[in-house]
Backbone as a printed PyTorch tensor [residue, N CA C, xyz], in Angstrom:
tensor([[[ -8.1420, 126.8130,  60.0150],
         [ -8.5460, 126.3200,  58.7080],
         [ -7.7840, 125.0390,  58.3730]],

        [[ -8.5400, 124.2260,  57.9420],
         [ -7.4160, 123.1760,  57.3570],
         [ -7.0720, 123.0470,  56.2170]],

        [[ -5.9380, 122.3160,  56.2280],
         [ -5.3400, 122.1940,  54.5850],
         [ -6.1530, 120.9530,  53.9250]],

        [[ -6.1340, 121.4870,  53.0810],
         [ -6.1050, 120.2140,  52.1490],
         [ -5.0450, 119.3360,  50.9020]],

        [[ -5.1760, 118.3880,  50.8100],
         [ -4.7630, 117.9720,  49.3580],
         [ -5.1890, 118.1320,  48.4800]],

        [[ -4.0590, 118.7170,  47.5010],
         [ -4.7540, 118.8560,  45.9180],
         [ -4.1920, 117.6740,  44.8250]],

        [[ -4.8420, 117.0770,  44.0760],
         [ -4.1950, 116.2950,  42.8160],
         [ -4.3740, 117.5380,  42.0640]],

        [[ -3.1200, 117.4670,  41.2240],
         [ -3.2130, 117.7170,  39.8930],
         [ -2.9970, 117.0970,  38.6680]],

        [[ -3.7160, 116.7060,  37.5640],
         [ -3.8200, 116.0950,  36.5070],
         [ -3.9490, 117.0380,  34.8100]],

        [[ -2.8510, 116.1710,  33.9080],
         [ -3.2240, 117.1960,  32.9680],
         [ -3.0880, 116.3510,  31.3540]],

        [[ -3.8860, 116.6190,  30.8450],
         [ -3.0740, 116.0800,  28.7130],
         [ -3.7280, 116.8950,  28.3360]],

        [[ -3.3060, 117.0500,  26.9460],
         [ -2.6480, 118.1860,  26.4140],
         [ -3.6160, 117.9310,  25.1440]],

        [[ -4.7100, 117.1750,  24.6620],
         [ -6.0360, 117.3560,  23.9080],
         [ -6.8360, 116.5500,  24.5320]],

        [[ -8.2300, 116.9740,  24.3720],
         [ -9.5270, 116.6040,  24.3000],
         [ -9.4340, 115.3740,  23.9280]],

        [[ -8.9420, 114.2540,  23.1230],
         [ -9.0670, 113.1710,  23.0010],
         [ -8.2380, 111.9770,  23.5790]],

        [[ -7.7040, 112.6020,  24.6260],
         [ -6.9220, 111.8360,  25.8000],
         [ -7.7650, 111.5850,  27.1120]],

        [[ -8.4760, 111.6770,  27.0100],
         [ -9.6370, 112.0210,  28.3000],
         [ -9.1730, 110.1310,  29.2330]],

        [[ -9.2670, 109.2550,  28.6300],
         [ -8.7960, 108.0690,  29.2980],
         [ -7.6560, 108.0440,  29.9670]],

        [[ -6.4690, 108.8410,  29.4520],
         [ -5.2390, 109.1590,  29.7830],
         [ -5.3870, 109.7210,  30.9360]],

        [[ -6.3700, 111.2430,  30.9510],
         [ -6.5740, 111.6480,  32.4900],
         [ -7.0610, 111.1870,  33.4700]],

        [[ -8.0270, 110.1090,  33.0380],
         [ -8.5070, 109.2970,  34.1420],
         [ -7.9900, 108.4010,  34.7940]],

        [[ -6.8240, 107.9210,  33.7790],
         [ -5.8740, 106.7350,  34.6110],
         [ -4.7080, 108.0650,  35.4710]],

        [[ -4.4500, 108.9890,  35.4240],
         [ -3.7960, 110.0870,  36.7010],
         [ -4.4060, 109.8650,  37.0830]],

        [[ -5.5950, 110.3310,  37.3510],
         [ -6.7280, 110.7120,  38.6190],
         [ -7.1760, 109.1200,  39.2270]],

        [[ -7.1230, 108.2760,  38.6050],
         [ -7.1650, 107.0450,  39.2270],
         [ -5.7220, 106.7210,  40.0230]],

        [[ -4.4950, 107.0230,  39.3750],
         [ -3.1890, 106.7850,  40.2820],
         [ -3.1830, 107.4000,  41.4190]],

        [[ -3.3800, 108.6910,  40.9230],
         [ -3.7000, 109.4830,  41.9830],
         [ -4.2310, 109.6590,  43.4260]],

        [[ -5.2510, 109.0500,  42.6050],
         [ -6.4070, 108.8190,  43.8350],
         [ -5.8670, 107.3300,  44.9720]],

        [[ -5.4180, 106.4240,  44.0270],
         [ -4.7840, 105.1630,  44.7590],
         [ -3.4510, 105.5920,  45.7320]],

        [[ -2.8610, 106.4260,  45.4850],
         [ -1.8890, 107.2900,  46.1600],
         [ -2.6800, 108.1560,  47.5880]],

        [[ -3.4450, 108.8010,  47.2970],
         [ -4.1600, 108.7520,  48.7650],
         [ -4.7250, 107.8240,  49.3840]],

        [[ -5.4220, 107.0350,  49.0220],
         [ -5.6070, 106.0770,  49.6060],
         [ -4.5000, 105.4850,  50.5750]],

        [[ -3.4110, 104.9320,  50.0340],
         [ -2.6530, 104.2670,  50.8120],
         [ -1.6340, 105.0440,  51.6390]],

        [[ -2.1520, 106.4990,  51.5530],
         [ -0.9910, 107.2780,  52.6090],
         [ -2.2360, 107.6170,  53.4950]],

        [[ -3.5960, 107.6900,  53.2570],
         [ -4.4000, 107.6530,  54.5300],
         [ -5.3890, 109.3240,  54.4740]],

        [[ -5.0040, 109.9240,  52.8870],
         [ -5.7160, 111.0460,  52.4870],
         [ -7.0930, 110.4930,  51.9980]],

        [[ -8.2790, 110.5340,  52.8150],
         [ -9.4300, 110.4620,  52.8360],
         [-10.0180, 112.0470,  52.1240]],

        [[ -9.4980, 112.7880,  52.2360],
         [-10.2140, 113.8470,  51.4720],
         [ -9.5560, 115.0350,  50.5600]],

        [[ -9.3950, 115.1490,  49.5780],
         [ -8.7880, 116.0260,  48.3820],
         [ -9.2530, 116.4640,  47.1820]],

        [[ -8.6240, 117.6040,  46.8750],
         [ -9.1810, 118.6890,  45.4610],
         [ -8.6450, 118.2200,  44.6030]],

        [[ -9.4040, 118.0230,  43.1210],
         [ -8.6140, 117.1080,  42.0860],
         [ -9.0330, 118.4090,  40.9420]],

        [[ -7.8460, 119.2940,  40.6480],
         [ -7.5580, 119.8860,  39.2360],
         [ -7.1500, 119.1200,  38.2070]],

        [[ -7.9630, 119.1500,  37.0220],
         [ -7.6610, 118.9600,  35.9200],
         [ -7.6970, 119.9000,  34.6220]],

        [[ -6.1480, 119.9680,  33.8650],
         [ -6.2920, 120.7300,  32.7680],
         [ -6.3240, 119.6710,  31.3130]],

        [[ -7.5910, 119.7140,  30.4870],
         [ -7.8480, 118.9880,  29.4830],
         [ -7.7170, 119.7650,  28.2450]],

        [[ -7.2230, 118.8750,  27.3180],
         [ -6.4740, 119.8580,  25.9340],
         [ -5.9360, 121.0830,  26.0480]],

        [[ -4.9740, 120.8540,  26.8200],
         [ -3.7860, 122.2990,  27.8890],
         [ -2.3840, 121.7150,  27.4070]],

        [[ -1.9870, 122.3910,  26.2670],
         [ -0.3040, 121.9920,  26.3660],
         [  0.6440, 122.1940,  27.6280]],

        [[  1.7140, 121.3540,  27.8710],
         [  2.1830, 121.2390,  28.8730],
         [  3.4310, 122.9880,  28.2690]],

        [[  3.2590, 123.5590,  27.4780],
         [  4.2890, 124.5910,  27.3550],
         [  3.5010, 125.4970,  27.4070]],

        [[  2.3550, 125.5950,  27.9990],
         [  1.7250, 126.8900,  27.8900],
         [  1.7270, 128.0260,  29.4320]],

        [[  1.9060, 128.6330,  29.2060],
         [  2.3930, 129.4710,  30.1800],
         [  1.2520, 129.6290,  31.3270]],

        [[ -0.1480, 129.6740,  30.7610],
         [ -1.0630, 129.8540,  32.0200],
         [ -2.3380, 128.5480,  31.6690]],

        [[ -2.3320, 128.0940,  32.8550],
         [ -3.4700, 126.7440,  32.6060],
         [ -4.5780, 126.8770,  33.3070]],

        [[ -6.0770, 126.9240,  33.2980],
         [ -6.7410, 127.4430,  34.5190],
         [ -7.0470, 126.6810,  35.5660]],

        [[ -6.6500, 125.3510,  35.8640],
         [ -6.7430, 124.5490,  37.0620],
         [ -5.0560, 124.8350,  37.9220]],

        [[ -4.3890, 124.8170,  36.7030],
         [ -3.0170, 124.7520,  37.4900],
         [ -3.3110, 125.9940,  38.2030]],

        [[ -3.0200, 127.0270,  37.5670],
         [ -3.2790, 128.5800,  38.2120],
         [ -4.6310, 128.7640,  39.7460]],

        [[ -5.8540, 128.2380,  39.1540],
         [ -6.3770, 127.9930,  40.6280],
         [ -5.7580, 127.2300,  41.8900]],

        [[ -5.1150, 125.9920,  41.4980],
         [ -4.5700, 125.4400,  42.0840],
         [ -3.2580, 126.1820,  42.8020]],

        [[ -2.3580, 126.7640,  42.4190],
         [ -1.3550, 127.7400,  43.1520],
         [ -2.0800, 128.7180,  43.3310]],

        [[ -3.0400, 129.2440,  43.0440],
         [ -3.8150, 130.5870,  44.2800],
         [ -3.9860, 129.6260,  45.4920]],

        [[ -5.1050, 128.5480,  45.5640],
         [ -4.9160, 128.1280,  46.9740],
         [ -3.4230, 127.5790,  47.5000]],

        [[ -2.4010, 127.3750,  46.9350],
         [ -1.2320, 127.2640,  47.5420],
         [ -0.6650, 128.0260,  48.5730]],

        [[ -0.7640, 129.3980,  47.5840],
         [ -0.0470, 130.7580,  48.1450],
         [ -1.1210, 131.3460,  49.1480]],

        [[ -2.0470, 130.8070,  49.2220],
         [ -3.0950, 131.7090,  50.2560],
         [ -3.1580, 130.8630,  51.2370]],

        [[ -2.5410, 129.5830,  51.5340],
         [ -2.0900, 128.5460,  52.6660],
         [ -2.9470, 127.6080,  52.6960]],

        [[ -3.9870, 127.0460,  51.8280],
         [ -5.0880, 126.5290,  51.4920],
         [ -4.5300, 124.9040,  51.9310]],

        [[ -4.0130, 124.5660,  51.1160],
         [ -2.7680, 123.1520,  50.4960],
         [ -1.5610, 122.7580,  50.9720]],

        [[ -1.9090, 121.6220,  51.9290],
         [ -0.5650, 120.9710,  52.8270],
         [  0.0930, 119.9610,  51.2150]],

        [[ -0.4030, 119.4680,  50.0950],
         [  0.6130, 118.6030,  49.9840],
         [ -0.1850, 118.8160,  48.4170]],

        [[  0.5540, 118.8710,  47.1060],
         [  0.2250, 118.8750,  45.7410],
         [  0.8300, 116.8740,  45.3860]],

        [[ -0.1370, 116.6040,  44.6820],
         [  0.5250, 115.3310,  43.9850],
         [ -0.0160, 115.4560,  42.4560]],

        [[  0.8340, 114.8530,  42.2950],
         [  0.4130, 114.7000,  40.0180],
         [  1.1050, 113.2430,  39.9740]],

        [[  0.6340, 112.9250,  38.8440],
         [  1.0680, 111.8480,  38.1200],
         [  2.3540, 111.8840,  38.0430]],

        [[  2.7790, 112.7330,  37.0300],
         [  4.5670, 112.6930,  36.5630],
         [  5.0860, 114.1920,  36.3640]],

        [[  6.1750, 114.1450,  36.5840],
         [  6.7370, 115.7510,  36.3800],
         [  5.9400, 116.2980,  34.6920]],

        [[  6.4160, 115.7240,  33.9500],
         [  6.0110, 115.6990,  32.5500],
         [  4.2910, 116.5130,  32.5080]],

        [[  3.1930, 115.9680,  33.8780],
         [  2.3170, 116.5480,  33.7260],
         [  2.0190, 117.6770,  34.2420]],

        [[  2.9120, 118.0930,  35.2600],
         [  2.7080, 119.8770,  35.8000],
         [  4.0420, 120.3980,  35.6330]],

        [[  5.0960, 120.0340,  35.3290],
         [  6.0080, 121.4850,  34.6830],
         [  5.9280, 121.2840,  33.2080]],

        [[  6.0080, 122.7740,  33.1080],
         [  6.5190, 122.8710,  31.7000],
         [  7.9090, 122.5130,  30.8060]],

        [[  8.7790, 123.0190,  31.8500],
         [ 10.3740, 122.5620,  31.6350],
         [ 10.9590, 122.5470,  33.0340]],

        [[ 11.7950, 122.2730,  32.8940],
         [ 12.9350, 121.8450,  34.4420],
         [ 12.5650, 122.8760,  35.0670]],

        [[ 12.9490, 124.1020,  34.6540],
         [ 13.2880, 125.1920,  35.3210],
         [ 11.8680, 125.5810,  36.1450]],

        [[ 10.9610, 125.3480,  35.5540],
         [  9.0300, 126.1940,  35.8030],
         [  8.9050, 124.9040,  36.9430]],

        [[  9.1600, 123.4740,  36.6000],
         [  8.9920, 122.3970,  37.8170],
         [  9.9470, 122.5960,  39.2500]],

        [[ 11.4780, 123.1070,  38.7070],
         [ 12.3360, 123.1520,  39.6760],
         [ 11.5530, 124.4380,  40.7290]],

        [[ 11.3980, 125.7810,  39.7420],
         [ 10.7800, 126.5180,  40.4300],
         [  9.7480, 126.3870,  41.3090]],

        [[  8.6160, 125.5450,  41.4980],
         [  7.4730, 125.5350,  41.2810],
         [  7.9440, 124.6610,  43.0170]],

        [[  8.7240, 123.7180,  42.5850],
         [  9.3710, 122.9560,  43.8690],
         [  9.6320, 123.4660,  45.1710]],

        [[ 10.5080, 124.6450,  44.6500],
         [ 11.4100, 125.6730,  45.5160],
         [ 10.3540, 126.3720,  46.4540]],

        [[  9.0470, 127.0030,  45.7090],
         [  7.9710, 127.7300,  46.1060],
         [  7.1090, 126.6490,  47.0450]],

        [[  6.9270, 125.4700,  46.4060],
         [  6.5110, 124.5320,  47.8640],
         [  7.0640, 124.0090,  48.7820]],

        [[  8.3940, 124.1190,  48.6610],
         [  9.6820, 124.0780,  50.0940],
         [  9.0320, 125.3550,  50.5930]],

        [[  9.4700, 126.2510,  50.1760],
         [  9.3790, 127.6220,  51.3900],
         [  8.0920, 128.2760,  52.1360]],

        [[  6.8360, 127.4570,  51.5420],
         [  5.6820, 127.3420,  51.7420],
         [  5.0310, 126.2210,  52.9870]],

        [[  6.0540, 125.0150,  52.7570],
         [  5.6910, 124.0160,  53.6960],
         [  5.1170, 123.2880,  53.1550]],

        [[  4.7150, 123.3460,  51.9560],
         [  3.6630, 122.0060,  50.8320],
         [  4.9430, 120.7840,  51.0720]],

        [[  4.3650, 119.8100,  50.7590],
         [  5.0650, 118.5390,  50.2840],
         [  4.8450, 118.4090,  48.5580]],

        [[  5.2480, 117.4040,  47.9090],
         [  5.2810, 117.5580,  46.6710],
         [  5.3410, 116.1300,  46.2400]],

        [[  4.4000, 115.2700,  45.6350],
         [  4.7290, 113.4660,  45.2090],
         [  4.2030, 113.4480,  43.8440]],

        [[  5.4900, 113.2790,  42.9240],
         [  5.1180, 112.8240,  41.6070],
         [  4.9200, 111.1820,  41.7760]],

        [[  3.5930, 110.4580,  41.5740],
         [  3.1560, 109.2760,  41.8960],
         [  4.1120, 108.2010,  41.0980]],

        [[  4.1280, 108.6160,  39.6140],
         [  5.2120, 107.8090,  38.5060],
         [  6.5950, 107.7640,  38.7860]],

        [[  7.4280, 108.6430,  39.0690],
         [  8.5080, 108.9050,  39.2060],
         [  8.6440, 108.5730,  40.9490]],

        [[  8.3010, 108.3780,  41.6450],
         [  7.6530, 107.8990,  43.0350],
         [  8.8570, 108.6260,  43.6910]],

        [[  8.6760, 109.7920,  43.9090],
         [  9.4660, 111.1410,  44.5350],
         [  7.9400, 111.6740,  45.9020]],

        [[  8.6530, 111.8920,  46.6040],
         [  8.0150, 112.4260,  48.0250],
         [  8.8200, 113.6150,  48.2180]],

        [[  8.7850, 114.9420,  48.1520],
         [  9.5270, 115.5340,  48.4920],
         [  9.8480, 115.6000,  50.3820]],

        [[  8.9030, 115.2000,  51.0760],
         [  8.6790, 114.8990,  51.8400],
         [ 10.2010, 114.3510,  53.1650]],

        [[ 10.1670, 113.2890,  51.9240],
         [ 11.1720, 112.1520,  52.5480],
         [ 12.5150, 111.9680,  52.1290]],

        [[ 13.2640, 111.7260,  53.1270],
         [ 14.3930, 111.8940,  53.5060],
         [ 15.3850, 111.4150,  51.6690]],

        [[ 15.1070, 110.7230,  50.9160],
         [ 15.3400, 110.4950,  49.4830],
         [ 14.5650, 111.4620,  48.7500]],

        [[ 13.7500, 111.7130,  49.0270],
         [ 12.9860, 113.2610,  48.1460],
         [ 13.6310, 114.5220,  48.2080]],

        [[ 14.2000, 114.6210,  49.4220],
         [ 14.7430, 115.8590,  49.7240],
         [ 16.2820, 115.6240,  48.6670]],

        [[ 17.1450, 114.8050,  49.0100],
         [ 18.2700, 114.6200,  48.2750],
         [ 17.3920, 114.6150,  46.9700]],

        [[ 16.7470, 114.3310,  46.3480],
         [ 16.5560, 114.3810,  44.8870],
         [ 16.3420, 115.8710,  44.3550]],

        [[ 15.2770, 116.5160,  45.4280],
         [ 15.1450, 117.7070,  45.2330],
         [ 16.4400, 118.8910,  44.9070]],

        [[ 17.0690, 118.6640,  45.8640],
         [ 18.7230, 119.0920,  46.0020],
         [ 19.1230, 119.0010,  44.3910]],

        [[ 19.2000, 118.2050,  44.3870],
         [ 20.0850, 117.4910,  42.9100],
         [ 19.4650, 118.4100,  41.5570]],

        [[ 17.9190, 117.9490,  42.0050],
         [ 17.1370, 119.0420,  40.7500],
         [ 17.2110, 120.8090,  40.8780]],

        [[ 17.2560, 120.8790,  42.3470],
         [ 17.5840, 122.4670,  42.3930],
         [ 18.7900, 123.0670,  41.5660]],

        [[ 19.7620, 121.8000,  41.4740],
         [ 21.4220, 122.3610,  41.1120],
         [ 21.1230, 122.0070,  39.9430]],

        [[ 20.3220, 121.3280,  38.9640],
         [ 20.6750, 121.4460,  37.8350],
         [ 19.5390, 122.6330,  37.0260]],

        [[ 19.0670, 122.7660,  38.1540],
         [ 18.0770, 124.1770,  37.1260],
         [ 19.2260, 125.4660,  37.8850]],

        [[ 19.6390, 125.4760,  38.7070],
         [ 20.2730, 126.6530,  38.4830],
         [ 21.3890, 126.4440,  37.9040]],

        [[ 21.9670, 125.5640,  37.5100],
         [ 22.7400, 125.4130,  36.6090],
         [ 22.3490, 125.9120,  34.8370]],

        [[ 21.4040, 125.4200,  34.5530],
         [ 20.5900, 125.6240,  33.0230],
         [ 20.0670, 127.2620,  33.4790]],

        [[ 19.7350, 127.6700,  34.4880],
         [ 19.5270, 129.3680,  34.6600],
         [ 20.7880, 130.0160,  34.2020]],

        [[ 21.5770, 129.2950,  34.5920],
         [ 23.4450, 130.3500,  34.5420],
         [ 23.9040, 129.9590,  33.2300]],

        [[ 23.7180, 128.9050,  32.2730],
         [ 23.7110, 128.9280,  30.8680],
         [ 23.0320, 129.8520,  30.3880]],

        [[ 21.5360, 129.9950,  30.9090],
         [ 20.3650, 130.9090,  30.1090],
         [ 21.6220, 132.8360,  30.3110]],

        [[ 21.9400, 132.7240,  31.3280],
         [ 22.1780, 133.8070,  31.5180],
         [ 23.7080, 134.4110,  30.9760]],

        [[ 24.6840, 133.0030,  31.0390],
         [ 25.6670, 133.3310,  30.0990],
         [ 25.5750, 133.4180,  28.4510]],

        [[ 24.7330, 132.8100,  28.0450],
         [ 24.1630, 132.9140,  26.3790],
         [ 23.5460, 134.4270,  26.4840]],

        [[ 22.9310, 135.0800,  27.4750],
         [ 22.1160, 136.3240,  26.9950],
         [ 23.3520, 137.2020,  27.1760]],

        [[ 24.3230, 136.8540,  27.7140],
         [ 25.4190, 138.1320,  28.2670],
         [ 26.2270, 137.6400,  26.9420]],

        [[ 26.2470, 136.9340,  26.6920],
         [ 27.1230, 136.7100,  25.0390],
         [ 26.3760, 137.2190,  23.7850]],

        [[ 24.9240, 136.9580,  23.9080],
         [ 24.4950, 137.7050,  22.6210],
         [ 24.3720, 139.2250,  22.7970]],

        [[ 24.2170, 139.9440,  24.3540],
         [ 24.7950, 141.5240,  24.1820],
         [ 26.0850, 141.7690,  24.0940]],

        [[ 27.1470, 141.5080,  24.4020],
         [ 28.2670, 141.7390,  24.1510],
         [ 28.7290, 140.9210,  22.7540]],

        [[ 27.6520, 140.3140,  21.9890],
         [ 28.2760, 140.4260,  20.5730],
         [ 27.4290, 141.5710,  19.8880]],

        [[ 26.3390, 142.3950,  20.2540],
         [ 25.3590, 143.4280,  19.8460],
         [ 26.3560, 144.3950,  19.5670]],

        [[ 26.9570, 144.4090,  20.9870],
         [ 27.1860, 145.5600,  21.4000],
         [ 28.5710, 146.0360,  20.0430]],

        [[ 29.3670, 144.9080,  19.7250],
         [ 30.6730, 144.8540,  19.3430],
         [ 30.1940, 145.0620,  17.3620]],

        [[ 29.0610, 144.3160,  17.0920],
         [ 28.0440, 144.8130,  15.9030],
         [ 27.5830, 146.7160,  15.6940]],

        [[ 27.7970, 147.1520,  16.9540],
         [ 27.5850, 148.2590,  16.7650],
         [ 26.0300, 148.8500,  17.3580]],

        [[ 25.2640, 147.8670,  17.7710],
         [ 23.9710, 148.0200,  18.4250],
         [ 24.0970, 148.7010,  19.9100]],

        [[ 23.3470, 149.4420,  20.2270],
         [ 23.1830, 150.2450,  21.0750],
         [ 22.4110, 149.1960,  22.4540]],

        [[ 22.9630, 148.9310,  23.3670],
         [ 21.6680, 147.9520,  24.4130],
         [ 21.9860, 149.1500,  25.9320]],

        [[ 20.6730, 148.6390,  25.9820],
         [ 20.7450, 149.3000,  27.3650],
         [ 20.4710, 150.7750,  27.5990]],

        [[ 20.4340, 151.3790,  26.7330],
         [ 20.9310, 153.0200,  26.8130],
         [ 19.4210, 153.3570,  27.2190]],

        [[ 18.4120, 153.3260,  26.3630],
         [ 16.9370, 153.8730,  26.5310],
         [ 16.0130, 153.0930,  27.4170]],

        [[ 16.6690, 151.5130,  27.4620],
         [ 15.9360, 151.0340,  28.2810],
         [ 14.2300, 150.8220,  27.8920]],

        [[ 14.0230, 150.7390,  26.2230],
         [ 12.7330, 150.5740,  26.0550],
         [ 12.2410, 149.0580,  25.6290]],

        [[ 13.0710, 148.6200,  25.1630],
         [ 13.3790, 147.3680,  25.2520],
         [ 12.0450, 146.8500,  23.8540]],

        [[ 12.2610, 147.4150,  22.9580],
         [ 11.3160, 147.3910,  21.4310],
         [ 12.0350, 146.1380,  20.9610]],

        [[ 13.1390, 145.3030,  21.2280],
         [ 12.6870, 143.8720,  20.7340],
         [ 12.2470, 142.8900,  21.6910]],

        [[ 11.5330, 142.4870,  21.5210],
         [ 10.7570, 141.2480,  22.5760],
         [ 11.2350, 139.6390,  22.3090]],

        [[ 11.9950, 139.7700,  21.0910],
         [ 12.7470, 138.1740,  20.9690],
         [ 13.3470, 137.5750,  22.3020]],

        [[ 13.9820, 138.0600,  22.7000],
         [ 14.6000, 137.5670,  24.0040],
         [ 13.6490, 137.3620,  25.1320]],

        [[ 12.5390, 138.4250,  25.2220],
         [ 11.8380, 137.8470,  26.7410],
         [ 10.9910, 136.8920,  25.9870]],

        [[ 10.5210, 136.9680,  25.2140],
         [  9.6470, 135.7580,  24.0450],
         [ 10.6430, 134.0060,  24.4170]],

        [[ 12.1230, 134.6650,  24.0950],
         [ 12.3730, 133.1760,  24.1740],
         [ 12.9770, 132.5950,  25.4320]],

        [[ 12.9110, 133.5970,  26.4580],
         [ 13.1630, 133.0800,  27.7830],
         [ 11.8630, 133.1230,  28.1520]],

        [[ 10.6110, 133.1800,  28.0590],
         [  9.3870, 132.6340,  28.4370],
         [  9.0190, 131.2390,  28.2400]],

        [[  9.3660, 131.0460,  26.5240],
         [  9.4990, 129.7300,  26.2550],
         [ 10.6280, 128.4560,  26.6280]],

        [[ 11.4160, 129.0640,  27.3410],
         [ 12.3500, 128.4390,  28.3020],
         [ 11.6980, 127.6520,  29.1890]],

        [[ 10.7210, 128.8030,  29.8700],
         [ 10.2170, 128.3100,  31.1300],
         [ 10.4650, 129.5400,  32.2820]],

        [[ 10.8640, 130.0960,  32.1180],
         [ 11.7600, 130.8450,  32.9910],
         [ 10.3580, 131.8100,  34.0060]],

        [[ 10.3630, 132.1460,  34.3360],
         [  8.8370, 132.9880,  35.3500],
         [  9.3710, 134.6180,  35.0980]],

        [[  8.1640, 135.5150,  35.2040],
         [  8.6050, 136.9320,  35.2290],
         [  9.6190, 137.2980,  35.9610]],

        [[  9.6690, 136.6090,  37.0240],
         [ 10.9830, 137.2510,  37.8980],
         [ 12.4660, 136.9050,  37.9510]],

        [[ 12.4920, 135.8040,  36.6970],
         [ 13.6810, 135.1320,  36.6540],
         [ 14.1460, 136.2130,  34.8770]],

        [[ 12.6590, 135.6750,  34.2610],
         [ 13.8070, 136.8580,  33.3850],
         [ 13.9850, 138.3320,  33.1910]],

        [[ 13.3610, 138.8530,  34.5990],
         [ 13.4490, 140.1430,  34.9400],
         [ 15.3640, 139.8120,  35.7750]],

        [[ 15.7970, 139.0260,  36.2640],
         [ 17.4840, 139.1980,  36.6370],
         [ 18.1010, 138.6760,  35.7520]],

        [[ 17.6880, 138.2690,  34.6620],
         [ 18.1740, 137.6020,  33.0540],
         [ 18.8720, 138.9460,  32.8100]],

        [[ 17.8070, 139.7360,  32.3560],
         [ 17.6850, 140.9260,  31.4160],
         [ 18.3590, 142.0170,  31.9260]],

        [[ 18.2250, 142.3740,  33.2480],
         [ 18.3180, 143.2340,  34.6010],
         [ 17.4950, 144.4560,  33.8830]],

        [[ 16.0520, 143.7730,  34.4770],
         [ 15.1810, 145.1690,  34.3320],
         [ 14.0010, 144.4620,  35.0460]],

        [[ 12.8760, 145.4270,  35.6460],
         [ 12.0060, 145.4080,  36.5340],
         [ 11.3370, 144.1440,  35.8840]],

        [[ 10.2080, 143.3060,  36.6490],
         [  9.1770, 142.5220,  36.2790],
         [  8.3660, 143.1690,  35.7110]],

        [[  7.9090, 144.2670,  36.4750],
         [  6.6740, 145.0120,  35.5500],
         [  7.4100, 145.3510,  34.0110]],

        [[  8.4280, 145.4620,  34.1470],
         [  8.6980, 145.7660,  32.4300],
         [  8.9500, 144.0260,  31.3310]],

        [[  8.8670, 143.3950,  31.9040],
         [  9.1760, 141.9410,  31.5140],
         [  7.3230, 141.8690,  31.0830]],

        [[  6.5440, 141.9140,  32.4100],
         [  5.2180, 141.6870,  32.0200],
         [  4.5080, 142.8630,  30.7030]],

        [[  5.1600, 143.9490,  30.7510],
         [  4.0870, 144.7680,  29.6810],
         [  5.0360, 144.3070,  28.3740]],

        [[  6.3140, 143.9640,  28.2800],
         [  6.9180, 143.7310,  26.9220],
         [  6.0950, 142.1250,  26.6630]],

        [[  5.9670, 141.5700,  27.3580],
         [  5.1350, 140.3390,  26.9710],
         [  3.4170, 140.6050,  26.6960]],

        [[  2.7090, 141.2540,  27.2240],
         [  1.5270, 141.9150,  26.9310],
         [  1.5920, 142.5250,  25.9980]],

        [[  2.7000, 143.0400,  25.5650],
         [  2.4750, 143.4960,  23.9070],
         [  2.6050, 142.8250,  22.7520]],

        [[  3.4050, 141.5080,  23.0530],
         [  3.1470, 140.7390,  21.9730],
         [  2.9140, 139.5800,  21.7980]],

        [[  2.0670, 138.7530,  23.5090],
         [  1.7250, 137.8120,  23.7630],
         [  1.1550, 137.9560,  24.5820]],

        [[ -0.4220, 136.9530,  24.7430],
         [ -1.1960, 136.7020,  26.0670],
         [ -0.5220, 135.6860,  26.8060]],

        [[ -0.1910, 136.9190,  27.9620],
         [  0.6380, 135.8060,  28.7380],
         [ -0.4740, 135.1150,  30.2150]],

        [[ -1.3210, 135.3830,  29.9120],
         [ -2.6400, 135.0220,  30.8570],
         [ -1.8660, 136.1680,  32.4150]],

        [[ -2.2480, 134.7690,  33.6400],
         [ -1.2810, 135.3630,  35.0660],
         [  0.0280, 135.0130,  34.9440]],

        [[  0.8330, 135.8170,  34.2490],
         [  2.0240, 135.9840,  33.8660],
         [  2.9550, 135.7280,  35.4080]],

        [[  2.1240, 137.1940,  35.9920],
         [  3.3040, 137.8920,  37.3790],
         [  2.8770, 137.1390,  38.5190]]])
């Protein structure tokens, strides 16, 4: 089977539509001159960039993960992550996959021998901002705990503020399932109860 290239392109209302066309025009000038004669162009239109599930992005990583896609390009980080952490992630998953990765604006190749050092650099500062996320949550239970609040004991986990605001972090089910230290499946149904989290897991 062969791979293909995917663009991805995105703004965030319906009345940017010129905006997406000048991506998909960069875009497209970006294959051109690396010699990609043929590629899949996702676009998400009036899609906030903080929204947890987008339906081009999301098609677009099914053919990732099913080996579809030698190389993702977008315009600018700004247009396919949500925050550091969901882009850093998102990075990590096309290293260990074998994708390449070229934000056209920011003119990053993960590819190449300066892409890779950049990549590096961005890996350490999202796990860096992960180990803040995770020393702030170990400080607000051990000030619960010292308030007199009970954590941990039942394990039912009836406030959802915390996975609510490590979603809006950026953070993926499985990151704030070792946040919290409790299963994904329990990260995904506490978010199904008080948010559509679309393909969450």
């Amino acid at each position: 089977m062969d791979k293909k290239v995917a663009i991805y392109c995105r703004v965030s209302t319906n009345q940017q539509a010129s905006g997406l066309e000048a991506q998909v025009l960069a875009c497209k000038q970006y294959c051109e001159r690396s010699g990609f004669n043929e590629y899949l162009i996702f676009q998400d239109e009036g899609i906030s960039g903080v929204k947890t599930s987008r339906p081009k992005l999301d098609e677009m990583m099914k053919m990732v993960r099913a080996g579809e896609i030698s190389s993702v390009i977008t315009y600018s980080f700004s247009r396919f992550g949500r925050s550091t952490i969901h882009l850093i992630s998102s990075l990590e998953e096309f290293n260990k996959l074998g994708v390449t990765f070229v934000s056209v604006s920011e003119n990053l190749e993960t590819h190449t021998p300066i892409g890779k050092v950049i990549f590096q650099i961005l890996s350490s500062l999202a796990e860096f901002e992960r180990e803040q996320i995770r020393s702030r949550v170990k400080a607000g239970m051990v000030n619960a705990k010292l308030k007199g609040k009970v954590i941990g004991a039942k394990k039912k986990y009836t406030n959802p503020e915390l996975f609510l605001h490590l979603r809006k972090q950026g953070l993926s089910v499985r990151e704030i399932a070792n946040v919290i230290k409790c299963s994904p499946a329990t990260v995904v149904r506490v978010l199904k109860e008080h948010v559509s989290v679309g393909r969450a897991s």
